[in-house]
Each structure stands twice: as structure tokens, then as C-alpha cells.
C-alpha positions in Angstrom: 68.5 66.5 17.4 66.2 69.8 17.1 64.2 69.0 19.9 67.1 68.4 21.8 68.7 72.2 20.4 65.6 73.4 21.3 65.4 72.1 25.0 69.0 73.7 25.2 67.6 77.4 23.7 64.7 77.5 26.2 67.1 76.1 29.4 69.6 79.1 28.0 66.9 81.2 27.9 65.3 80.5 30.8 68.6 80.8 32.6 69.6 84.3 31.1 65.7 85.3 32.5 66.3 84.3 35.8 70.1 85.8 36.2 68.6 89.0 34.3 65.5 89.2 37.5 68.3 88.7 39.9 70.4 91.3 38.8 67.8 94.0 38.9 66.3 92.9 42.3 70.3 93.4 43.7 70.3 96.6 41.4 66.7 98.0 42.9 68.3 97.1 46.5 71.4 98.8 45.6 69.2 102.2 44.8 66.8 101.7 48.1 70.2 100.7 50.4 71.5 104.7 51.2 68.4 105.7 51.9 67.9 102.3 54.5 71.5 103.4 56.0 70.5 106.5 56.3 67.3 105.6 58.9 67.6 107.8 62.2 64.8 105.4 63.6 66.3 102.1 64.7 63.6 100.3 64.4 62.8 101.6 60.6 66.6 101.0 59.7 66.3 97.2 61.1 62.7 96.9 59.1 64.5 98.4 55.7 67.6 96.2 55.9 66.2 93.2 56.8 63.8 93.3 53.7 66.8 94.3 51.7 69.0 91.5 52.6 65.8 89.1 52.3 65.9 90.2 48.4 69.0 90.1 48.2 69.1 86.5 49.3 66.2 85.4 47.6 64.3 84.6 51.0 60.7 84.0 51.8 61.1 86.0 55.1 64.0 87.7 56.9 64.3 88.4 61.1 66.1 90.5 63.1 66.5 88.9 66.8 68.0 91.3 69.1 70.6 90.4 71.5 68.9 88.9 74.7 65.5 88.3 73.2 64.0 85.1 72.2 61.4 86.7 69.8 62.0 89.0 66.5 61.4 92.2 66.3 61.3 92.6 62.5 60.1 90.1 60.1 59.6 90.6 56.3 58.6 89.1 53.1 57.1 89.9 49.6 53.8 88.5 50.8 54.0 87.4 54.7 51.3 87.0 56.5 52.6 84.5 59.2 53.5 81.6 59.9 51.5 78.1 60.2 54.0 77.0 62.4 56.1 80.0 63.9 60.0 79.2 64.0 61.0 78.5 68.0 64.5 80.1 67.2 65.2 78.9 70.6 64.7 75.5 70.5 66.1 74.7 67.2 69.2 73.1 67.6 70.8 74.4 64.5 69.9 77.7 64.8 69.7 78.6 68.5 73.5 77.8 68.9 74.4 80.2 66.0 72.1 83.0 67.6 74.2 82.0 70.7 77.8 82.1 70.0 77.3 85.0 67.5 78.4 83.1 64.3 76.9 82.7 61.0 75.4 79.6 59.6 74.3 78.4 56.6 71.8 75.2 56.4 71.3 74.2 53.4 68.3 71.6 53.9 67.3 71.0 58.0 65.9 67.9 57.1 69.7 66.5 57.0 69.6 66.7 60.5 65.9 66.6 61.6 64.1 64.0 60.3 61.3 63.5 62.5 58.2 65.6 62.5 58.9 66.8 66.5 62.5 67.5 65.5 61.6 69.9 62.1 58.8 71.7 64.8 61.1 74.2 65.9 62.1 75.1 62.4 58.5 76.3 61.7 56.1 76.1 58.5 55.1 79.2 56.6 51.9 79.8 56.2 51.2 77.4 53.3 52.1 74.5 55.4 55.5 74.4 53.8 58.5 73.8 56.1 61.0 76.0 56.2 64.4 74.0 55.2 67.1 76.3 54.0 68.5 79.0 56.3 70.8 81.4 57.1 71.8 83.0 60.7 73.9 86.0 59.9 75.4 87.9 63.1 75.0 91.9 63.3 78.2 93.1 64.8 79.7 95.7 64.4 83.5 96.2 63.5 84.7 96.3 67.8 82.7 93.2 68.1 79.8 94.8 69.7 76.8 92.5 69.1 73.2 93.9 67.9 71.9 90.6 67.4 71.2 88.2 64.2 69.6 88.2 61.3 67.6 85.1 60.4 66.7 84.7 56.7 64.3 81.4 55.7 63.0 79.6 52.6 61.1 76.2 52.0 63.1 75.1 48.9 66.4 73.3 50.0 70.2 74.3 48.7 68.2 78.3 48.1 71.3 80.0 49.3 74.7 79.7 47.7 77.9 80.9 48.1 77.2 84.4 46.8 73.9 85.0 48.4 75.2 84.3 51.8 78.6 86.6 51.1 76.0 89.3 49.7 73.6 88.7 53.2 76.6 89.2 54.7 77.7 92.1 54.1 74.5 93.9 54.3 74.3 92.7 58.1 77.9 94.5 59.1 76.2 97.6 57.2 73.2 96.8 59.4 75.3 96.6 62.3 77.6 100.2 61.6 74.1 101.8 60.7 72.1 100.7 63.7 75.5 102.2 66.3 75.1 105.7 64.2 71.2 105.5 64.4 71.7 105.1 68.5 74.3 107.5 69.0 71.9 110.0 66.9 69.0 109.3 68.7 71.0 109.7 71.9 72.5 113.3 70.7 68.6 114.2 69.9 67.5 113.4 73.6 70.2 115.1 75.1 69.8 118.2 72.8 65.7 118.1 73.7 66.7 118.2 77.4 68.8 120.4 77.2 66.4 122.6 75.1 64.2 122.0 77.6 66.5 123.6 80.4 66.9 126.9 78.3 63.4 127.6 78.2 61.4 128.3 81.2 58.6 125.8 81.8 55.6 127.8 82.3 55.3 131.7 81.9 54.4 133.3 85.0 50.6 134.8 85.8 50.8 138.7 85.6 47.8 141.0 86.7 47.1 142.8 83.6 48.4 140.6 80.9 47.8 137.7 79.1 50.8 136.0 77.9 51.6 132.9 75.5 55.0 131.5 74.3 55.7 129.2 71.0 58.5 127.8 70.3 59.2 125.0 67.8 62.7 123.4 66.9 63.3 122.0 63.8 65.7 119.5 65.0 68.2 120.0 61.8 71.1 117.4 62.9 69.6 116.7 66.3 71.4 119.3 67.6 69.8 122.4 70.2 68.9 125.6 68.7 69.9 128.7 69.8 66.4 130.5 70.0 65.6 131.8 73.5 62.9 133.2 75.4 61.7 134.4 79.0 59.3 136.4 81.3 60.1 137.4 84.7 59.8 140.5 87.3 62.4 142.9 87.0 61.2 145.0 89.9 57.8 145.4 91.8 55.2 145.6 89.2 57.6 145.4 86.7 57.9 142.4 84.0 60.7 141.5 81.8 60.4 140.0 78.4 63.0 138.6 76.9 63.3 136.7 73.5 66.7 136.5 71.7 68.2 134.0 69.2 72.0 132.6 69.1 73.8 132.3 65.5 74.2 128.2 64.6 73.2 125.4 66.4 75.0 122.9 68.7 77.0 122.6 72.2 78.7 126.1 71.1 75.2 127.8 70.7 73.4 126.0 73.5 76.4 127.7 76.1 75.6 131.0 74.9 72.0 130.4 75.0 72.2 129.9 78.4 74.3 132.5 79.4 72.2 135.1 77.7 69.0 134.0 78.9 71.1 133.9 82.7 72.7 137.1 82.0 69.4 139.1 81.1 67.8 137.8 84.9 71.1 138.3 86.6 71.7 142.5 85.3 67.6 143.0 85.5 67.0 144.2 88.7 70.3 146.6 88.9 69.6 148.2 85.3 66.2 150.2 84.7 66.7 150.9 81.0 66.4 147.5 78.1 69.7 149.3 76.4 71.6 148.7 79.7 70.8 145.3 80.2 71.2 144.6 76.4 74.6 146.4 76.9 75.4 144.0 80.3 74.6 141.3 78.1 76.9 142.4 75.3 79.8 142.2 77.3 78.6 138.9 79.0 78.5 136.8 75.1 81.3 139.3 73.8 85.1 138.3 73.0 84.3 134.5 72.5 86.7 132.6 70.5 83.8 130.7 68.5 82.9 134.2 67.0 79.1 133.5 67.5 76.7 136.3 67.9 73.4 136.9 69.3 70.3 139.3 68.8 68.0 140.1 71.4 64.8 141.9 72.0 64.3 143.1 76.3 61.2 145.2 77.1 60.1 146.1 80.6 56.4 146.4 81.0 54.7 148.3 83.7 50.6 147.3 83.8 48.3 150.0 84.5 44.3 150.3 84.9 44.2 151.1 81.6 46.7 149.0 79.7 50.5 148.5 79.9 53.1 151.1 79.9 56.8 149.7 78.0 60.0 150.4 77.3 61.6 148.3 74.6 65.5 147.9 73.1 66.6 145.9 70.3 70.5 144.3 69.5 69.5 143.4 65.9 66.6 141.5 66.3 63.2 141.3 64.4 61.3 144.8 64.9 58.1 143.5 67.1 54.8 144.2 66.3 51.7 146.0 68.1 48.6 144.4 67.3 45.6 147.2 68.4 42.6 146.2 69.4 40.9 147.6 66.4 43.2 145.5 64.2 45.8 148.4 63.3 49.1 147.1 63.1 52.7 148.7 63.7 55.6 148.0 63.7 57.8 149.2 66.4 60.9 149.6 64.0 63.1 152.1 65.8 65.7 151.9 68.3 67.5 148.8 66.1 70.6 148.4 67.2 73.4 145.9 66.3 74.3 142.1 67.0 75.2 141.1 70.3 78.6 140.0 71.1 80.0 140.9 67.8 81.9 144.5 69.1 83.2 145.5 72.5 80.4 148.7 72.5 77.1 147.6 71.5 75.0 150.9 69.6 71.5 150.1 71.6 68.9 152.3 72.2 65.1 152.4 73.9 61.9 153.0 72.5 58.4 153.5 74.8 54.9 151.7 73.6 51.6 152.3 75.5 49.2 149.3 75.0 45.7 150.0 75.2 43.1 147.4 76.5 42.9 144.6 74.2 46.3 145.6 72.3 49.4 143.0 72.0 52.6 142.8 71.3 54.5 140.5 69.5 58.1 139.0 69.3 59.3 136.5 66.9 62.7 135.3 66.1 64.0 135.3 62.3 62.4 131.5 62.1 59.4 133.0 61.1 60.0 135.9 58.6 62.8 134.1 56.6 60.7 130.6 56.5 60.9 129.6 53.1 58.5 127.8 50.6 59.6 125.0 48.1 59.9 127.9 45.9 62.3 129.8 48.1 60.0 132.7 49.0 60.6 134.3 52.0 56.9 134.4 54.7 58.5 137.8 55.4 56.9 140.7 57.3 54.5 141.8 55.0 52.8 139.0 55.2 53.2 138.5 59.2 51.6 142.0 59.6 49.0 140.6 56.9 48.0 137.9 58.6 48.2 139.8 62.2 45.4 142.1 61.6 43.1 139.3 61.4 44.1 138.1 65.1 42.3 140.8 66.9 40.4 140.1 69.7 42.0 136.9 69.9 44.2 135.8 73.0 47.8 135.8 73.7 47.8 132.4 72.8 45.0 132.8 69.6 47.4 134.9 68.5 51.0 132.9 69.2 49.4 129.6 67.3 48.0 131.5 64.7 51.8 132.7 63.4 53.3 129.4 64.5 51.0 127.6 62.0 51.4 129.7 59.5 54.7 129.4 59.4 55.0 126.1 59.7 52.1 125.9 56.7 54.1 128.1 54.9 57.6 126.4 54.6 56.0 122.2 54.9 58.7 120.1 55.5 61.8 122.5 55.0 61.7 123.8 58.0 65.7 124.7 58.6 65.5 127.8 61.2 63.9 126.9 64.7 60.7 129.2 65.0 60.3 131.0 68.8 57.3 133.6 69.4 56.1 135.4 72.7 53.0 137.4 73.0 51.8 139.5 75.6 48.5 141.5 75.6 47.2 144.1 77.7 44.6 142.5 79.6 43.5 145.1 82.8 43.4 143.0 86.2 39.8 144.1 86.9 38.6 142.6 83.2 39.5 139.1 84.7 42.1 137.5 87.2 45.4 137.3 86.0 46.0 134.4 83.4 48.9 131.8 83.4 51.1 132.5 80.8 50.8 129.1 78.2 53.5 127.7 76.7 53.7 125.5 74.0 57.1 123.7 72.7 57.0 121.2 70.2 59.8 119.7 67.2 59.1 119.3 63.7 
């Protein structure tokens, strides 16, 4: 009688064990399954879900088979390492038809139906030589019947999924299904916005006699959605070249239009207005009265290259003060003439400042990306430390100089980035030093 009490304890206990492991495996799911869901990268999100629904189940392996396609693109397991004997989803009777018509299955041993060694073939062997005998064919569909394809779970032991595994598999296929639409629509947003981006900016800076010239710009990406940072270079007038860099309040469709029409604006008003104020004023009136109540600042300079370096005329709506890096590695910054936000008031208080460059001397615009980049700490880069950092650039080119802040920056704030980062510089560079250099541009997205 004790041994039998004793069998009893141990079955008991054994049985307590096992529904104890299963409850933390669902419970460890569970904790990894909203950040699986949230997977912008379909083919991550159908790697993640797959292995959790394999857990969940208690499978050897889980597949996704896409709609269309007779081979997985996902296949998972504590230990996989293949198959002796891959399944031929295809040419299993059992399972091809589910795959087909879209409808779950559950087989609880295949060798019910396929008792010969040619008819268990298709069914596969794992790696061990075992056959593969219990399955379940769970349909990804999302809630308007829109098929993604099926997921295929596997295990050699027969009976190995019951009534609440398979309603458990389930359900974590329709989330499959909802996340994968969102993960496509996403993506899709995020190639549109990087076309789009890609229309805003120009795509190479021209060659001018008597300046070098480089452009960064980086976008952070923050929702998928276009930035409103802007930037261009273009002649205003014979021998004379605009520069233009400006940055929209918010992100989006709504930013993206008045992105456009600034940078539009700015080439339209450049020939007909010889001061930076005027054309910052044109521009005012352009982006002004706007229901959205978005703003924009701007830095415009008009540069004039002579034998000995490059005369300018600069005027700011509210932007970043740039800086003059000399040749000798003095740095200043050309603080004055402020002004005020774009678009925000029917008279916009702008004003223009001149700059000589010497041989060798650059100047640099940034937007607010780069000051107000924060560490994990929440300091600020700032200006301090731009200027800092700007005095060891000399000698360098345009584009020595462009990486150098774009990298620090980036450095700076890792993988916070939440402000898109755009920098132009242009540096005196006399056309009988060298011939005139193509402006480089370099775009890229965190």
C-alpha cells in the first residue's frame, strides 16, 4: 500500500513539475510577446512569433509558409539544426490541403493515415531520424480575411497538441497576422517618407569656382515619418551663390508640404531680391497664415567668390547662429542679425549681417539636430562644445569638416537620436588654388 502512495506522490509530483514548466514558458512568452508585436521588420516579427507560438505549443519546430510559396521562410526550434528528412509541405496530403484552403488542422498522429514508409516521406524526419507525427497547420489571416500564409508547428511524439495548445497557437497566429498588416503598412509609410525626403533635398551640390562645399544630412526616422530639416545651394545671380538651410517644426505630411515650399520659395524670390532679409521676408509670407500653426527657421546667405576668398551677406529667421571656422583655427560665431521664426507673424523682424572669408576659412550651418542632441544623461552637445570641437577641423575640407560634426553628434546622443541632424559647409577655396570642387553630399538614416 506505501509503495503504491508513493507511486501516487511522485506521479502528483511529477505532474505539478511539468504544469509548473509550462506555466512559466507561456508566462516568459507572455513577457517577450509586445516586444515581437511590436517588430517594424517583417521578417523579424514572423521569426519572433513563430518561436513564440512553437513554445507556446510545445513544438520541436515552428514554420511560416507564405502565401504562394512552397518553401518556409522561418523555421525555429530550441535546438534545430535541420531536418534528416525535410517536410515536402506540398506533397503531404494532410497538410498541403490545409495550407491550401486556408484552414487549420490538427493531426494528432500521421501515421493514422500514412502507414507506409513512401506515404510518411513527405511528412519529414527531424534530424535525429525521428518522424515528425503530430501537427498543427494554423492559418495567418487577418480579421478582413486577408491571407499571409500558415503557420506549421511539428513534433515526433503523437497526441503532443491538445485542445488548449492548439486554441493558444491560435490565437498567437491572428496576432501574427494583425502585426505583420501594421509592420507592412509601416514599412510602406517609411519608403514613401525616404522618397519623399529624397525629393526635398537636392541630389548633388553644384561645383562653384572658389569654394568647396559638403552637405550632411541624417534623419532619424522617429515614426517613419519625413523630417522637416532642409537644405540647398544654388546661383542667385552671375557669380553669385545661395545657401540655404532651414528646418520645419514637427515631422510628417504637414511638415514635409512646408518643407517643400520653403525650400521652392527661397529659389523662386532669389533672383528678384538682393538682400537674405528680403528673401527670408518673401518666404515669411509664403509659410505664413497656415491653419496647422507650424513654423520654420531659416538661415539664407549670398556669397560672392573673389581672388582672395568669399565675400557674404547672411540673415537669420531664428535659426542656429553659424559658425566661421578661420584658417588658423579661430572660431566665431556669427551671432547677430537673429531674427524671429518664420511663419509665426504677418512681419517677420529679419536683418543682414556681411562675413569676409579668407582663403582656407569655412562656414558652417547646422540645424538644432545637432546642438540640442542629447546623451542618456540628458545633456545637451550644445555650442560650446561644437565650437570646441570646430577648432580642431582646420585645414580640413568642406566635407572633413561636415563628417567630423555629423559623427560627433551622432557619437554623442547613441541610439536616442529624436531630432533629424542637417549640416552644410562651405569653405573659401580660390579658383586658381585648384579647379572648382563638386559639392558632396552625404544623406543617410539612423
Amino acid at each position: 500500500m506505501s509503495g503504491v502512495q508513493d507511486r501516487g506522490a511522485r506521479t502528483a509530483k511529477a505532474l505539478l513539475e511539468r504544469v509548473e514548466a509550462e506555466r512559466s514558458e507561456i508566462e516568459e512568452v507572455l513577457i517577450d510577446l509586445a516586444g515581437a508585436l511590436a517588430e517594424a521588420d517583417p521578417a523579424r516579427l514572423v521569426e519572433r512569433l513563430v518561436e513564440a507560438t512553437r513554445r507556446t505549443a510545445g513544438a520541436s519546430f515552428g514554420m511560416f509558409l507564405p502565401d504562394g510559396q512552397g518553401q518556409p521562410t522561418s523555421i525555429s526550434g530550441p535546438d534545430h539544426t535541420g531536418f534528416a528528412h525535410p517536410p515536402a509541405l506540398e506533397q503531404a496530403p494532410l497538410l498541403a490541403a490545409a495550407i491550401e484552403s486556408g484552414e487549420p488542422l490538427a493531426v494528432d498522429d500521421v501515421l493514422r493515415w500514412a502507414r507506409s514508409e513512401a506515404a510518411q516521406q513527405p511528412y519529414g524526419a527531424l534530424d535525429d531520424g525521428s518522424l515528425v507525427r503530430s501537427w498543427l497547420v494554423l492559418p495567418v489571416r487577418n480579421d478582413t480575411g486577408g491571407r499571409h500564409g500558415s503557420m506549421v508547428l511539428g513534433h515526433p511524439a503523437p497526441h503532443r497538441f491538445d485542445h488548449r495548445r492548439e486554441r493558444l497557437a491560435r490565437g498567437l497566429a491572428q496576432h501574427l497576422a494583425g502585426a505583420l498588416d501594421r509592420a507592412r503598412e509601416q514599412h510602406e509609410r517609411g519608403r514613401v517618407a525616404r522618397v519623399l525626403q529624397e525629393t526635398l533635398l537636392p541630389p548633388i551640390l553644384p561645383a562653384v569656382p572658389g569654394l568647396d562645399l559638403s552637405a550632411r544630412y541624417r534623419a532619424t526616422g522617429v515614426g517613419n515619418l519625413v523630417g522637416g530639416d532642409f537644405y540647398d545651394v544654388f546661383e542667385a545671380d552671375d557669380d553669385v551663390w545661395a545657401v540655404v538651410l532651414g528646418d520645419v517644426s514637427g515631422f510628417g505630411p504637414e511638415a514635409a508640404a512646408i518643407t517643400g515650399q520653403a525650400r521652392y520659395t527661397v529659389r523662386a524670390v532669389a533672383r528678384d531680391e538682393p538682400t537674405p532679409s528680403g528673401v527670408l521676408r518673401r518666404l515669411n509670407d509664403a509659410i505664413g497664415g497656415r491653419s496647422d500653426d507650424r513654423f520654420c527657421t531659416a538661415v539664407y546667405l549670398r556669397m560672392q567668390p573673389t581672388l582672395t576668398g568669399v565675400e557674404l551677406v547672411l540673415s537669420r529667421g531664428g535659426h542656429p547662429p553659424p559658425l566661421v571656422l578661420r584658417d588658423g583655427g579661430e572660431v566665431e560665431a556669427l551671432d547677430g542679425a537673429a531674427g524671429m521664426p518664420l511663419g509665426m507673424f504677418a512681419d517677420a523682424e529679419v536683418s543682414d549681417l556681411p562675413c569676409t572669408l579668407a582663403t582656407g576659412d569655412a562656414i558652417v550651418l547646422y540645424t538644432d539636430g545637432v546642438i540640442e542632441a542629447r546623451d542618456a544623461g540628458g545633456e545637451q552637445f550644445g555650442q560650446d562644445r561644437l565650437e570646441a570641437l570646430l577648432k580642431s577641423c582646420a585645414g580640413r575640407t568642406a566635407d572633413g569638416i561636415a563628417r567630423r560634426i555629423e559623427l560627433a553628434a551622432m557619437d554623442f546622443q547613441g541610439e536616442t537620436a529624436s531630432d533629424d541632424v542637417a549640416i552644410v559647409v562651405a569653405r573659401a577655396w580660390p579658383s586658381r588654388h585648384a579647379e572648382p570642387r563638386v559639392g558632396v553630399v552625404q544623406v543617410s538614416r539612423s
